[in-house]
N, C-alpha and C positions, 0 to 999 in steps of 0.2 A: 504494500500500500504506500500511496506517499502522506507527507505530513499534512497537516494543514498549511501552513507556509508554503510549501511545494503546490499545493493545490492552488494556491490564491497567485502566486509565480506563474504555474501555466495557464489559468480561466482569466484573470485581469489584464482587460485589453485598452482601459479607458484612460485619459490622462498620460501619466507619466509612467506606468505600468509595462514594465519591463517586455512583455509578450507582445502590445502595443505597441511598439515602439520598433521592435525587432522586423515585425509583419510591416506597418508604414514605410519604415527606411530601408528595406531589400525588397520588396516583392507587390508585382502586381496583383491586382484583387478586384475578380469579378463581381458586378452591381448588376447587371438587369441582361436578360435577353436580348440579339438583336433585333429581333422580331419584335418584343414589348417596345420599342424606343423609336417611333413610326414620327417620320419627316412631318414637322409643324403640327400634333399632338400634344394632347397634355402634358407641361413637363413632371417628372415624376419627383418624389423626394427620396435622397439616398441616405442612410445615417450606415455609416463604417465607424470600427475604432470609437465610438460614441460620439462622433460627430456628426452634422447633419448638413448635407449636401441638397443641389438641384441639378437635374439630368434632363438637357432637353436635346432634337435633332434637330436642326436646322433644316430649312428650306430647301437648302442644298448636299443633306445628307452629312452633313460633319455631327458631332454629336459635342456637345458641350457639358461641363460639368463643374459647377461654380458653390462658393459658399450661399446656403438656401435664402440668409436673411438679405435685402434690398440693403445696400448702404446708405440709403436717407433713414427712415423708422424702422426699420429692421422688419417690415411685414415680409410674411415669406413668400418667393418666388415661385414656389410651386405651383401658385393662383395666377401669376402673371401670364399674359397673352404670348405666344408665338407669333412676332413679327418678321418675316424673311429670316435672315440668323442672329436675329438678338430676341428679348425674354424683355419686355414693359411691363413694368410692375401696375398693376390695377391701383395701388392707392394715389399716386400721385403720377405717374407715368414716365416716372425714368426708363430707361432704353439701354441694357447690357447688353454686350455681344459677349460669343463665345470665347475671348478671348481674356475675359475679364477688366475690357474698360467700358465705362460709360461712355454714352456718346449720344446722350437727351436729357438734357433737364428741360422740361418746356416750362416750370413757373421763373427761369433763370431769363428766358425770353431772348435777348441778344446775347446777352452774356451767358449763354447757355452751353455752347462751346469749351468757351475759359473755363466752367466751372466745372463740368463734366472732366474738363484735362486732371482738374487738381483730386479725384476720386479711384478709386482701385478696386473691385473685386476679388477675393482671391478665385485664380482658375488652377484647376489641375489636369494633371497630362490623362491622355484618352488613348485606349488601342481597341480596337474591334477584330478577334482573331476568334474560329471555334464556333460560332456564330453568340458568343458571350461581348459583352461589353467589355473592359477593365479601365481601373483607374490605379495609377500611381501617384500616391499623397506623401511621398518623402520631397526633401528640400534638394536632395544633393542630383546627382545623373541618377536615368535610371536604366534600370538594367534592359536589357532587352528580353521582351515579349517571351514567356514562357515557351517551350519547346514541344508542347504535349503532343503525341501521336491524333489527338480530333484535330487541331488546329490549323491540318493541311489537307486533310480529308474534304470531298467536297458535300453542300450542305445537305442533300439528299441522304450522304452516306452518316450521317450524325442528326442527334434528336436532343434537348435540354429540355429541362422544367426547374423552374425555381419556386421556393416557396420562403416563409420567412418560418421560423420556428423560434417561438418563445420558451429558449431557455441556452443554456452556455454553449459555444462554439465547440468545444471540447464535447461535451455529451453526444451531439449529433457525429462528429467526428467517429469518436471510438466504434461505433455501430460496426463501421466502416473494415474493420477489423475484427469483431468479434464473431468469427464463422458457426459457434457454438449455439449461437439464438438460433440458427436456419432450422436445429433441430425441433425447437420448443414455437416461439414464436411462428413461423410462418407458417407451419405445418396443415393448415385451411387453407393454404394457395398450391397443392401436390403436382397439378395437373396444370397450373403455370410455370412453378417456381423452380420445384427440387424432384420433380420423378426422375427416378432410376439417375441420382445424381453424386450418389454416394452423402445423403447428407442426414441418414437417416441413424448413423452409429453417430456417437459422441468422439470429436478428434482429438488426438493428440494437435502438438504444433512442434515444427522447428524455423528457426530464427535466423534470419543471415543478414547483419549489418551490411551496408553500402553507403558509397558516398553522397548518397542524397535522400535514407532514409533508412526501407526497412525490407526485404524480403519474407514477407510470410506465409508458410505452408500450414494448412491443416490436413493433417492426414487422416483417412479411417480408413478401413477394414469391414467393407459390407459386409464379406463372406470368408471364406478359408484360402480361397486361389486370388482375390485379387486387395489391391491397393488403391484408395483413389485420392488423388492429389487438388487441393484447391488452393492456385498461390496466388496471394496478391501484392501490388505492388502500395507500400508505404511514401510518399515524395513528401519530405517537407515541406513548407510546415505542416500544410492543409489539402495536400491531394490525394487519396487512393483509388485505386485501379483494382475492382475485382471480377473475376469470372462471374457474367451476368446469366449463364446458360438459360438462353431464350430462343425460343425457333426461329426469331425473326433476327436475331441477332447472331448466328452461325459461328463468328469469330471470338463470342464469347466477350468483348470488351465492354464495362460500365465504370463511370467517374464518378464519384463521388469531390465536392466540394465546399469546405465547411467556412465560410467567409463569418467572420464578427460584427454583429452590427453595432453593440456594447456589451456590457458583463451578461446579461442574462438575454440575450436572444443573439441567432446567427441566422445567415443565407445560407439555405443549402441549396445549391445544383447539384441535379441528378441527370446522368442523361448516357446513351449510348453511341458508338460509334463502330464500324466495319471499316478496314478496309478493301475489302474484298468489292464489294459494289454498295447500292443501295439499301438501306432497311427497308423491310415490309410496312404489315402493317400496325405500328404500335398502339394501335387501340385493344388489340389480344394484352398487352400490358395494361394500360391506363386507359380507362374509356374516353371517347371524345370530349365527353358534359365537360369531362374535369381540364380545369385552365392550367395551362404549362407553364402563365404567369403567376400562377397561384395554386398550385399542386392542394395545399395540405392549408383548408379555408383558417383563418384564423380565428374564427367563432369557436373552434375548438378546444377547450376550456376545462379544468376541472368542474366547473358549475354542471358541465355533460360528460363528466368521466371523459374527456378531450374526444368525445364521439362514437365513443365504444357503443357498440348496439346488444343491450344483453337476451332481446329477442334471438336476433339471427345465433349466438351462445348456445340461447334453449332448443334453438332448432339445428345445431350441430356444429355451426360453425367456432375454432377454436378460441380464438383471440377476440371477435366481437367487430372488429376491426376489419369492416366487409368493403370498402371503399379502391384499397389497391395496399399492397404491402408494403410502400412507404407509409402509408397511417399507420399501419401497426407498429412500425418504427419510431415515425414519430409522436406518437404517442404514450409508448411508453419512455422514449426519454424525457419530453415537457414531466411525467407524473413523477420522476426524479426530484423533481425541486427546480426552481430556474439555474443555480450550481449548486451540483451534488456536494456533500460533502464526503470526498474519496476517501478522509482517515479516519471515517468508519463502515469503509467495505470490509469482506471478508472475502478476500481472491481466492481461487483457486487453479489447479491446471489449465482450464481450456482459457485463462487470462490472460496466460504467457505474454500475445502480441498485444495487449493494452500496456501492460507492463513493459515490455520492452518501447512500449512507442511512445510513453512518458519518459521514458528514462531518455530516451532518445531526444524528446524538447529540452528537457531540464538543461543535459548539455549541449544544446544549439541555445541556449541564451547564455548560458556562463562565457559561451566563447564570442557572442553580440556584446555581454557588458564586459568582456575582455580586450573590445576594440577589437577583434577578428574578422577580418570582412568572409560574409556570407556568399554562399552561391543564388544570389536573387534572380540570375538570368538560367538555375536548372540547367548548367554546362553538365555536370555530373551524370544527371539523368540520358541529354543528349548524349554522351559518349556509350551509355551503355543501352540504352533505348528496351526497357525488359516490357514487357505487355503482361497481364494477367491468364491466367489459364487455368482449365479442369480436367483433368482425364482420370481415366481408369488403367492401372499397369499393373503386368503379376506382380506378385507378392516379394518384395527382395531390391524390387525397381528404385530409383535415386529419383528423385523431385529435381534437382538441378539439370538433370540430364532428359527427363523422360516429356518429351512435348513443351519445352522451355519454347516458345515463343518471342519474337523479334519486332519490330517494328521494322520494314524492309527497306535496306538502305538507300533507296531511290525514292520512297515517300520521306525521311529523313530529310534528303539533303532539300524537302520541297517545306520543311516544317521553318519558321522564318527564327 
């Protein structure tokens, strides 16, 4: 287990908050879909790091991304008009561009100009890679655009959904790695999720540190002749890669990504990619009704047991949680607490890879407050390009060796 102190080190992200700070000044952080962020549209509000942002596209497709309050009264931007590529605040009608100058005071009248020169919004930098937005909020260069095997895939062959989940970036996170729930939890989705996937025996795990994270295998033993392997890929801070095994997803690849909005709530993107060709049709996953802007509604509340149905219970279903098996995920991490308190869990084996992927942040920040520059541009990962994978091998078979999967060097060198 880790301490309390440990605990409060990796879940505080606000302020001056060590893990805050680390995530801001190395690493781009996806905010919205490209698809949610539609040319001259509502602008949306973003809060990261416990800050509170406005994200709007312009007329000509750029996308801007500026502090949310107006710099006259501070009303927020969010309600402001979409004019060509600037943002006019409704209370008094100043006129921002996505660059973060003014350039309208109209009560300034002639001197509106002059006065506008002497004003600043802050602007932060934009990338649109993956069909994800991102933002980079540190002060100093920033790295270059993460290297992920979706973000050169074309958009046919890749699917997102974002959702906001009320409760710590870490809680959502860890799911991400704990292959041990497949057996309990999901077990009402057979005939989507886990038939004949080897996930029906409880795994062991083994461990292999790397340079930009974490290699984790769980292993079980359906039967007496075979082995079946499900390894996924850990990427700092906030990426994992695991075997999605879905029919429409053939190559097996799903991303999880756990963005901080502040201490008790995160972004997660969820979504898949091939790159073999196109995906089907991902409504055998997630039905159409449900919004890919908004996966997992936020009415979902202890006040409703976060939406659990204890009908559909009584009439057989496991977990209650009949909507799509990210509910049931996230679900029961929200009923956690907004942060868990970890120094009084009681771990046991199949924890292994939470265990090891705590230990793993704890020292990627001693070596941040050590002044050690981080891998923010995911060079690490690009050199070894691992993907996630599931198979089944006789008995005796190596996990390193047996269907280890690649990112193919010609889609690489196409990854920016």
């Amino acid at each position: 287990m880790v301490t309390r102190m440990e605990n409060e080190r990796l879940t505080r992200v606000t302020g001056d908050a060590p893990m805050g700070r680390l995530m801001r000044e190395n690493y781009w952080l996806p905010f919205t879909r490209s698809e949610g962020l539609k040319p001259g549209a509502a602008p949306q509000r973003v809060r990261l790091l416990g800050q509170d942002f406005v994200a709007f596209r312009a007329n000509d497709g750029r996308v801007g991304l500026l502090d949310e309050q107006c710099p006259h009264r501070r009303a927020s931007l969010t309600l402001a008009r979409v004019e060509d590529c600037s943002l006019r605040c409704i209370y008094h009608g100043w006129r921002m561009d996505g660059t973060g100058a003014v350039i309208e005071v109209p009560s300034e009248g002639a001197r509106s100009a002059e006065f506008a020169a002497r004003v600043k919004v802050n602007r932060y930098r934009t990338h649109e890679g993956g069909g994800l937005v991102w933002a980079f909020l540190g002060q100093g260069t920033a790295p270059a655009p993460p290297p992920l095997p979706f973000m050169s895939v074309p958009p046919e062959s890749r699917w997102f959904s974002r959702m906001i989940v009320r409760c710590n970036w870490l809680q959502g996170f860890e799911g991400a790695l704990d292959s041990a729930h497949l057996n309990w939890l999901h077990r009402g989705w057979p005939e989507r999720q886990h038939a004949d996937h080897g996930t029906t025996a409880s795994p062991t795990y083994e461990i292999e540190e790397t340079a930009y994270g974490l290699r984790t295998a769980a292993i079980r033993k359906p039967n007496t002749s075979s082995t079946h392997f499900r390894v996924a890929e850990f990427i700092a801070p906030f990426y994992a890669f695991s075997a999605s095994r879905q029919p429409v997803i053939p190559t097996d690849c799903s991303v999880f990504i756990s963005v901080p909005i502040d201490d008790e709530a995160h972004m997660l993107f969820f979504g898949f990619w091939d790159e073999a060709g196109p995906l089907t049709d991902i409504s055998q996953i997630f039905p159409s009704h449900l919004d890919p802007d908004n996966l997992v509604a936020e009415a979902e509340t202890p006040e409703n047991a976060w939406g659990q149905d204890r009908e559909a219970m009584a009439a057989g279903h496991f977990s209650g949680f009949t909507k799509s098996v990210l509910h049931e995920d996230v679900g029961v991490q929200m009923s956690m607490s907004p942060i868990v308190d970890r120094s009084q869990e009681h771990l046991c084996g199949t924890d292994l890879a939470i265990v090891r992927m705590r230990r793993y942040l704890l020292n990627l920040l001693k070596q941040f407050e050590a002044g050690e520059p981080l891998d923010g541009a995911l060079r690490a990962y690009a050199a070894e390009r691992n993907l996630p994978f599931s198979c089944t091998a006789p008995v005796g078979a190596d996990w390193r060796r047996e269907g280890f999967r690649k990112v193919a060097p010609a889609q690489a060198a196409a990854i920016p």
